[in-house]
C-alpha positions as CSV (number, residue, x, y, z in Angstrom):
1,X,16.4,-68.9,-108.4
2,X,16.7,-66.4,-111.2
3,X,14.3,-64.4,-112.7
4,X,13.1,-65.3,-116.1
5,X,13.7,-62.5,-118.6
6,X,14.1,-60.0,-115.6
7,X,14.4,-56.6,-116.3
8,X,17.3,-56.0,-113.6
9,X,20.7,-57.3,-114.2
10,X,23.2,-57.3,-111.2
11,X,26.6,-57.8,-111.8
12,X,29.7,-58.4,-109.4
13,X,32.4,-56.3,-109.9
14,X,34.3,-56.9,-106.7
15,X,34.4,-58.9,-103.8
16,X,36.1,-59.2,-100.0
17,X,35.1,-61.9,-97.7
18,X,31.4,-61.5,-98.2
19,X,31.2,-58.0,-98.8
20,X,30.5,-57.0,-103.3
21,X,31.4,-54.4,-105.1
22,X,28.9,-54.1,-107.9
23,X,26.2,-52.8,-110.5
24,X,22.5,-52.6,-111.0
25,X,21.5,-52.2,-114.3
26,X,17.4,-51.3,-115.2
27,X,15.4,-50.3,-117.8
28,X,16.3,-46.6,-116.7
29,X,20.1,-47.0,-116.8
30,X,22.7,-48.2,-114.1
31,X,23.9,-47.3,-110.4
32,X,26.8,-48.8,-108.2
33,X,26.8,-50.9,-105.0
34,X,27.2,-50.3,-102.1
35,X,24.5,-47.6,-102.8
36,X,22.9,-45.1,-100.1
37,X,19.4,-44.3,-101.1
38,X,17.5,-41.3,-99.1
39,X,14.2,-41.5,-98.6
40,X,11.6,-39.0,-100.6
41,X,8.2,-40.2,-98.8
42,X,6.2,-37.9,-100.3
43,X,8.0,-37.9,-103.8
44,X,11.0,-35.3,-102.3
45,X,13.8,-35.2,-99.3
46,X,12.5,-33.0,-96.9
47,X,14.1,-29.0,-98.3
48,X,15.8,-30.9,-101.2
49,X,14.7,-31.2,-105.3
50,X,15.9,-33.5,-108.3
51,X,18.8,-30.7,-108.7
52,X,20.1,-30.8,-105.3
53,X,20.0,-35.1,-106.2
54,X,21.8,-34.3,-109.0
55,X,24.3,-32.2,-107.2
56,X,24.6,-34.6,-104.6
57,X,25.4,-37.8,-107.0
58,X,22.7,-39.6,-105.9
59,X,21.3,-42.8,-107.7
60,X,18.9,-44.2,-106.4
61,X,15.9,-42.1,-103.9
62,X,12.7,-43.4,-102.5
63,X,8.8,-42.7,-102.7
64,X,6.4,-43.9,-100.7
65,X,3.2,-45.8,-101.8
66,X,0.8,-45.0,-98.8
67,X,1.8,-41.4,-98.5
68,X,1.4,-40.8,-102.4
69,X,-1.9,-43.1,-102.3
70,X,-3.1,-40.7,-99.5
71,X,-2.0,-37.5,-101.0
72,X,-2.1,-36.0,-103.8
73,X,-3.8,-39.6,-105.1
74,X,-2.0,-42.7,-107.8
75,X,-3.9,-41.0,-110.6
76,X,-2.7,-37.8,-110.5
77,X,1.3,-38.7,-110.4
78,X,0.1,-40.4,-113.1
79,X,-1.5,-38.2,-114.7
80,X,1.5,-35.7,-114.6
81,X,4.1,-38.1,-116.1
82,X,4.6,-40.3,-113.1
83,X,7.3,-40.3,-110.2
84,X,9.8,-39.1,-112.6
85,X,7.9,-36.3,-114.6
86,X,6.3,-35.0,-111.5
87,X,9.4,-34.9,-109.7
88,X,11.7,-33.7,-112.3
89,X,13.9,-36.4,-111.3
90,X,15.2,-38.4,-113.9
91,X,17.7,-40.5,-112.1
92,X,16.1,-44.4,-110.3
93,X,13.1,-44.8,-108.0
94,X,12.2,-47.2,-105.7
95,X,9.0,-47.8,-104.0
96,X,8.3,-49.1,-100.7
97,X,4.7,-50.7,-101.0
98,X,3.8,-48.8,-98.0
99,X,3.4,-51.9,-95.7
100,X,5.6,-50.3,-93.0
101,X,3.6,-47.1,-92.9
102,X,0.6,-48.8,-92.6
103,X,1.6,-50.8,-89.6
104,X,3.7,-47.7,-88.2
105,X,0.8,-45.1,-88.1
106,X,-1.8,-47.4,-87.5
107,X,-0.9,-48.4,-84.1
108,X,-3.2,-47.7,-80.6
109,X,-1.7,-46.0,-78.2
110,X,-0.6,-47.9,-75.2
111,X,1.0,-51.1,-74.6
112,X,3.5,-53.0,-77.2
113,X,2.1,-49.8,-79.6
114,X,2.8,-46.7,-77.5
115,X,3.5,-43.5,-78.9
116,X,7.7,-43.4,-80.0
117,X,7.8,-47.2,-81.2
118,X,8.7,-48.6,-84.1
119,X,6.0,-50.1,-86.0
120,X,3.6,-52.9,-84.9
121,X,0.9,-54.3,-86.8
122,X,1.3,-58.0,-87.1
123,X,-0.3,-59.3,-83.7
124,X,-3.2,-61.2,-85.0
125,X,-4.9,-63.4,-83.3
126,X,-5.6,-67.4,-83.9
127,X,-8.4,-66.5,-85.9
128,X,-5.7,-64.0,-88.5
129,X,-7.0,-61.3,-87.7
130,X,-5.1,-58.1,-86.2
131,X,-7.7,-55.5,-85.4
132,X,-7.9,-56.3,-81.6
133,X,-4.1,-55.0,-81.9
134,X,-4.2,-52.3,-84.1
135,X,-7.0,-49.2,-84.0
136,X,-6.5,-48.3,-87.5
137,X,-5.4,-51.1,-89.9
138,X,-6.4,-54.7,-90.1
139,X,-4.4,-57.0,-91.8
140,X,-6.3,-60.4,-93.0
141,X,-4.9,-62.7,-96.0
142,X,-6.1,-61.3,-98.5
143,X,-4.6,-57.5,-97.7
144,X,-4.8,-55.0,-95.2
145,X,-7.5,-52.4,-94.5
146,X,-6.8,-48.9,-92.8
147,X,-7.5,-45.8,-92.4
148,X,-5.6,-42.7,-93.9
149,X,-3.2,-40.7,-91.6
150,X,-4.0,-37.3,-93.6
151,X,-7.7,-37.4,-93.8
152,X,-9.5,-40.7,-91.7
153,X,-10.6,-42.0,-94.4
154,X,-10.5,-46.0,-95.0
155,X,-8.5,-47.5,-97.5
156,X,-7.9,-51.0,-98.6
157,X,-4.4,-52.3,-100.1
158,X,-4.0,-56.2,-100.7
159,X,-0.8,-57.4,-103.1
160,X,-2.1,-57.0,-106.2
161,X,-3.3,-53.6,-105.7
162,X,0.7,-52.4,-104.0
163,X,1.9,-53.6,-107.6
164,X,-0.7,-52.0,-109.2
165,X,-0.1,-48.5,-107.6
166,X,3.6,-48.9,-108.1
167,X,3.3,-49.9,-112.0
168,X,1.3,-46.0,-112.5
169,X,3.3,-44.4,-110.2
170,X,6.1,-45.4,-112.7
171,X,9.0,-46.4,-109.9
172,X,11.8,-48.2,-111.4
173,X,12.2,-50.6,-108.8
174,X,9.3,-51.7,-107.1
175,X,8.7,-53.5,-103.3
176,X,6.1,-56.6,-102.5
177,X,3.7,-55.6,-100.1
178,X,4.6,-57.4,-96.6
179,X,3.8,-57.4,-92.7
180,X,6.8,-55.3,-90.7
181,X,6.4,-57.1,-86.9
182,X,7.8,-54.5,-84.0
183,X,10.8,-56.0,-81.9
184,X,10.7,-57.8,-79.4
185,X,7.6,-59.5,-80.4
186,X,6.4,-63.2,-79.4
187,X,7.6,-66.0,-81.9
188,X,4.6,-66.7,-83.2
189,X,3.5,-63.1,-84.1
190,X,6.1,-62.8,-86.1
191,X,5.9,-66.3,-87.6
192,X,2.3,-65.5,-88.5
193,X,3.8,-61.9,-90.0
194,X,6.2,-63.8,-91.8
195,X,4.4,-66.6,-93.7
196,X,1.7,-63.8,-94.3
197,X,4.1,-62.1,-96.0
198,X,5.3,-65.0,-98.2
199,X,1.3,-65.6,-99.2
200,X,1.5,-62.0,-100.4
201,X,5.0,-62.2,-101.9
202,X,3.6,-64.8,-103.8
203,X,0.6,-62.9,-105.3
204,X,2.5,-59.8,-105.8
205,X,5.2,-62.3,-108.0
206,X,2.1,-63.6,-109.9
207,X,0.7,-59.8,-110.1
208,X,4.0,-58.8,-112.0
209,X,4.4,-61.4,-114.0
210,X,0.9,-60.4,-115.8
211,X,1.6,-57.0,-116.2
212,X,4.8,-57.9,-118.2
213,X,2.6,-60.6,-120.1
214,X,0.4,-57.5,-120.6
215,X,3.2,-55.6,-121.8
216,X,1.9,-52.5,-119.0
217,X,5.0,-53.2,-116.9
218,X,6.9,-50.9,-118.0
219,X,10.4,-52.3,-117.0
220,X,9.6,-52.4,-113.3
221,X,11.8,-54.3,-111.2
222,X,9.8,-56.7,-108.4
223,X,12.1,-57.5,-105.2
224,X,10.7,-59.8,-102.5
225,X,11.1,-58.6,-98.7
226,X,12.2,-61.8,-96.0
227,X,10.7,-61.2,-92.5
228,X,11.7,-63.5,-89.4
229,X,12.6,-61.1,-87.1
230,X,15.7,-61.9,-85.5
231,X,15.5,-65.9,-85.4
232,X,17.9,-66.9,-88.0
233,X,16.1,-70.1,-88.7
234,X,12.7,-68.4,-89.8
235,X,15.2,-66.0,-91.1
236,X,17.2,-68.1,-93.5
237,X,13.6,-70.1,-93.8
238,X,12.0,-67.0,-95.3
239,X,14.8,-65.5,-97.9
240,X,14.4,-70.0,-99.1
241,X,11.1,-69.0,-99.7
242,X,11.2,-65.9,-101.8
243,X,14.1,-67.4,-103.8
244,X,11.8,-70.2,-104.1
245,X,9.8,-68.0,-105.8
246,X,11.9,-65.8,-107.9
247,X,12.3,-61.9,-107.9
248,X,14.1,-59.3,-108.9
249,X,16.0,-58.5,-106.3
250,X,15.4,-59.1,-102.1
251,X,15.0,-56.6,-99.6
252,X,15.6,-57.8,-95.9
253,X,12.6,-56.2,-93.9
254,X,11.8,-56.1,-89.9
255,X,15.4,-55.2,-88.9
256,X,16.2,-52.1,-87.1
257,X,13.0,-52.2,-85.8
258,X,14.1,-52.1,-82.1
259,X,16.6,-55.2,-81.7
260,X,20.0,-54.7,-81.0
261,X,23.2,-54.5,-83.7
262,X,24.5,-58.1,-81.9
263,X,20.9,-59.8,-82.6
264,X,20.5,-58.1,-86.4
265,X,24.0,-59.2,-87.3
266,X,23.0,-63.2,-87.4
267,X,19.2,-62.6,-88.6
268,X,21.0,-60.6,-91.7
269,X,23.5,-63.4,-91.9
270,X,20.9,-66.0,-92.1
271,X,19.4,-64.4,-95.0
272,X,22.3,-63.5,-97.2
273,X,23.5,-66.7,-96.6
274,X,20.6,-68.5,-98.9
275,X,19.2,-65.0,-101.0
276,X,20.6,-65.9,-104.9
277,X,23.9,-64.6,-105.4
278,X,22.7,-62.8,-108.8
279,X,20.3,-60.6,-107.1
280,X,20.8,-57.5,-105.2
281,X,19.9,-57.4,-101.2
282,X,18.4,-54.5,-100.3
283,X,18.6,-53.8,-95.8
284,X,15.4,-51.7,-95.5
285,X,15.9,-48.9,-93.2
286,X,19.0,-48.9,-91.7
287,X,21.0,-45.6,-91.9
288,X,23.3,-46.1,-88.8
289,X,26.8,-46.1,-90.7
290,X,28.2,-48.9,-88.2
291,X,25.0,-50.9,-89.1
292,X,25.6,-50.6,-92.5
293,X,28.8,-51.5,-92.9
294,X,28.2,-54.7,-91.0
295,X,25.9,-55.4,-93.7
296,X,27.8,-54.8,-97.0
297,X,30.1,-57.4,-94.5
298,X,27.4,-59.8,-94.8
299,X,26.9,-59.2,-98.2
300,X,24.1,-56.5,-98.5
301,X,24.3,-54.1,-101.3
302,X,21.1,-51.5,-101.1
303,X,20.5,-49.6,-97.6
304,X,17.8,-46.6,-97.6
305,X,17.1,-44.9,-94.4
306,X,15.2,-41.0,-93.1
307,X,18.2,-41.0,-90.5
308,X,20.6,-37.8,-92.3
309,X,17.2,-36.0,-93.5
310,X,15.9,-36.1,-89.3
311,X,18.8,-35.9,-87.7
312,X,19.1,-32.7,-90.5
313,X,15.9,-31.3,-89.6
314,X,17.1,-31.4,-85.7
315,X,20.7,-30.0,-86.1
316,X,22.3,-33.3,-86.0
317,X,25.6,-33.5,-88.6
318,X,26.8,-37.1,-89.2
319,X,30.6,-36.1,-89.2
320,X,34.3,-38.1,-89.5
321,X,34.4,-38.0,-85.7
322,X,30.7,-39.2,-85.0
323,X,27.2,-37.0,-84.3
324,X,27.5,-33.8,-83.4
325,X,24.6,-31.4,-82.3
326,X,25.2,-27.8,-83.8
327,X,22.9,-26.7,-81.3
328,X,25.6,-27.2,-79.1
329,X,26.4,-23.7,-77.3
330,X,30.1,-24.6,-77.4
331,X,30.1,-24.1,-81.0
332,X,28.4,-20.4,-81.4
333,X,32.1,-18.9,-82.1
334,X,33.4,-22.0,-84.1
335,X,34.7,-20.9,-87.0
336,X,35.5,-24.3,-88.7
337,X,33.7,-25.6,-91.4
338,X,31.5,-28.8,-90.3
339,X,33.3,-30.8,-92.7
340,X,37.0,-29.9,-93.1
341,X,37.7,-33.0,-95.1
342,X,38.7,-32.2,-98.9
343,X,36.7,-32.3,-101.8
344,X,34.0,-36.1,-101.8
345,X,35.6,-38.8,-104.3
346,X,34.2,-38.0,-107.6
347,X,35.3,-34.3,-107.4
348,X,31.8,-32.8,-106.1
349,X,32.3,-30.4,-103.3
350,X,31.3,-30.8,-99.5
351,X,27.8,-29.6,-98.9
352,X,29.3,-28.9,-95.3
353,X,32.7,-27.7,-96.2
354,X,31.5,-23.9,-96.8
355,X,29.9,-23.0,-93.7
356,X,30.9,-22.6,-90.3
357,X,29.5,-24.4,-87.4
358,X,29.1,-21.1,-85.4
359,X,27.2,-19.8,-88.4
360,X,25.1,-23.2,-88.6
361,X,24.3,-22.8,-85.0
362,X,23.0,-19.2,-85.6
363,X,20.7,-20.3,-88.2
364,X,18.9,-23.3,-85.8
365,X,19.1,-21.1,-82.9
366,X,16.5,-18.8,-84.9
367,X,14.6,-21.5,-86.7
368,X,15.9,-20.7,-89.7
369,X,15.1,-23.1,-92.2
370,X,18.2,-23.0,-94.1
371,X,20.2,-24.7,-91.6
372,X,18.2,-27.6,-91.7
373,X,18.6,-27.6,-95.6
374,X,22.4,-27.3,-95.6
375,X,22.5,-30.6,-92.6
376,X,20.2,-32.3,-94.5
377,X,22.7,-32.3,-97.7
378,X,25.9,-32.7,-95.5
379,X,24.0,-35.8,-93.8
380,X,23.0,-37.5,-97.3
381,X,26.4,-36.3,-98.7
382,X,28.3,-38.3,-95.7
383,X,26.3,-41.2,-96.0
384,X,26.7,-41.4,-100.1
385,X,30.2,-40.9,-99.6
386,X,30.1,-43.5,-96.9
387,X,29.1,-46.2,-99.7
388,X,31.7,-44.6,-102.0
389,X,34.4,-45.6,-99.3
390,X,33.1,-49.2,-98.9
391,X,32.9,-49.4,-103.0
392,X,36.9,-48.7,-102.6
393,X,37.8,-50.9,-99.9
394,X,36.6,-53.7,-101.6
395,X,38.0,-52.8,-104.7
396,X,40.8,-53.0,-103.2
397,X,41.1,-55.7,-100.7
398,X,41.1,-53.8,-97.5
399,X,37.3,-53.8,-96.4
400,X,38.2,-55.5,-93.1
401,X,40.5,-52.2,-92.4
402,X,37.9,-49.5,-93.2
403,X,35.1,-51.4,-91.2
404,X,37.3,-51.2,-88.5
405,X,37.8,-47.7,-89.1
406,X,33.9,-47.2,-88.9
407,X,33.5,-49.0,-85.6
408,X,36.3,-47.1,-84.1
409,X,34.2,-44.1,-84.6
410,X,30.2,-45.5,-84.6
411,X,30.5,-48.9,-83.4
């Protein structure tokens, strides 16, 4: 089901199998697909600014609601021009609603919720309600209540209020406030989680659709997220549903959270299989390059992920030949450049082509900052470029042939 006088238009420029070439055009202007979008939490990459974006080519980065609820506070992004004027960034952003964080941080310790998981959050009970699970949220059906990561403080977000915050902090695309469910969870947790979410999807649609009547939306585009875990009934089930009720665009939620790449493949199957056609699919968090070019198989076009800025921060390089640690003692007298590849596709240089690995290894060994700044644009470079590639192969017919090139190396 379309979207009535939507403010996002996708358009197909290419296609192989399953896998599209194409655009997104916004109120704010246009970006291609495939598209790799890194994640700004707190309204920047970790070491990077909008002129390193604009360096890099990006398109499209992320913010993060509940961080930038938290800290410095909605009303004072918008106060100072919103995402873009505070930021300085004048290319797209998209919002998570902050659904993911909520659940992630909020955990207890112990159990299905120790320390190093992925996010929990959706184990309520037969009575709805998750706060025998969780020690710092609590999620009912009308939102979720929680208490701040920064400060302790409670906070209370239910649909309405995630479009809300998302319309001031002026994001171009915007996210529907959902339940993430940690894998492996019980089938009826995350059936709960998932027709939770479609109550909220529902309410966030309606919540949109008055700010454009009120002519306060600004352009914003609304995507739906489809949970189900990895049961590709509730999973094609769910993306019926939010078609059902009509957004923007879809994002595919509550993968990558802990099940393997053989049980993600038919879940993510399930759901492009039904999502409209005329809509873009966005994976949410999946920055594994063999993982994402299964999806653009399937016929994903959005993927946004924290992978190349951590691994960066840790002296991890995402390379041709795989991960590399340039912490590695073997590579203290290594000479060669940690990309050797010529310059990327649309004639930008290599953020890693310039400096040696011994010289990278040096500047980690000492903690100097730097070194996680240079990985961190190599990483996001690799990953853009990545995209770029898959753009091409479908372009030209021969996807089938670069994801098997990708597997070779990261399957």
């Amino acid at each position: 089901m379309s979207v009535p006088d939507s403010p996002l238009v996708f358009e197909l420029l290419a296609s192989d199998g399953s896998a599209r070439r194409g655009q997104v055009t916004t109120a704010r202007g246009t970006f291609q697909t495939p598209v790799f979008m890194p994640v700004g939490t707190r309204g920047a990459v970790i070491h990077l600014d909008a002129t390193d974006y604009e360096q890099l080519g990006l398109e499209v980065v992320l913010a993060n609601t509940y961080h930038l609820l938290a800290r410095p506070g909605i009303e004072v992004v918008e106060a100072l021009g919103g995402l873009h004027g505070f930021s300085g960034w004048d290319g797209h952003f998209l919002t998570d609603s902050g659904g993911f964080q909520i659940m992630s941080l909020g955990r207890r310790p112990g159990g299905a919720n120790e320390p190093g998981r992925r996010p929990g959050g959706a184990n309520e009970s037969s009575g709805r309600d998750s706060s025998a699970q969780d020690a710092k949220s609590k999620v009912d059906d009308e939102g979720v209540t929680f208490r701040s990561t920064y400060d302790g403080s409670q906070m209370r977000l239910t649909p309405e209020d995630a479009v809300d915050a998302q319309r001031r902090l002026g994001s171009d695309i915007q996210m529907a406030l959902d339940i993430c469910p940690e894998l492996p969870a019980p089938p009826d947790e995350v059936r709960e989680a998932t027709e939770r979410t479609h109550l909220w999807a529902a309410r966030a649609a309606a919540a949109m659709d008055a700010a454009r009547r009120d002519g306060i939306a600004g352009g914003q585009a609304l995507f739906g997220i489809c949970q189900g875990g990895v049961d590709p009934g509730l999973r094609r089930g769910s993306a019926e549903t939010l078609a059902s009720i009509g957004f923007d665009g879809y994002g595919i939620g509550g993968l990558s959270v802990g099940e393997s790449r053989s049980e993600m493949g038919p879940a993510l199957q399930a759901a492009t299989d039904v999502l409209p056609a005329d809509r873009p699919r966005y994976l949410m968090g999946v920055g594994d390059p063999a993982r994402i070019v299964d999806a653009i198989a399937a016929g994903v076009d959005m993927f946004d992920c924290v992978l190349p800025s951590r691994l960066g921060r840790h002296g991890t390089a995402l390379t041709p030949q795989g991960r590399i640690n340039i912490r590695n003692a073997r590579f203290a007298r290594d000479a060669t450049p940690l990309d050797t590849r010529e310059e990327r596709a649309d004639g930008r240089p290599r953020p890693g082509a310039r400096f040696s690995r011994g010289y990278l290894r040096h500047l980690m060994s000492v903690n100097e900052p730097t070194a996680s700044r240079i990985l961190t644009l190599h990483n996001i470079a690799f990953l853009n470029d990545l995209a770029a590639e898959a753009r091409a192969a479908i372009e030209a017919g021969g996807f089938d042939r670069f994801r098997e090139r990708v597997d070779e190396v990261w399957g």
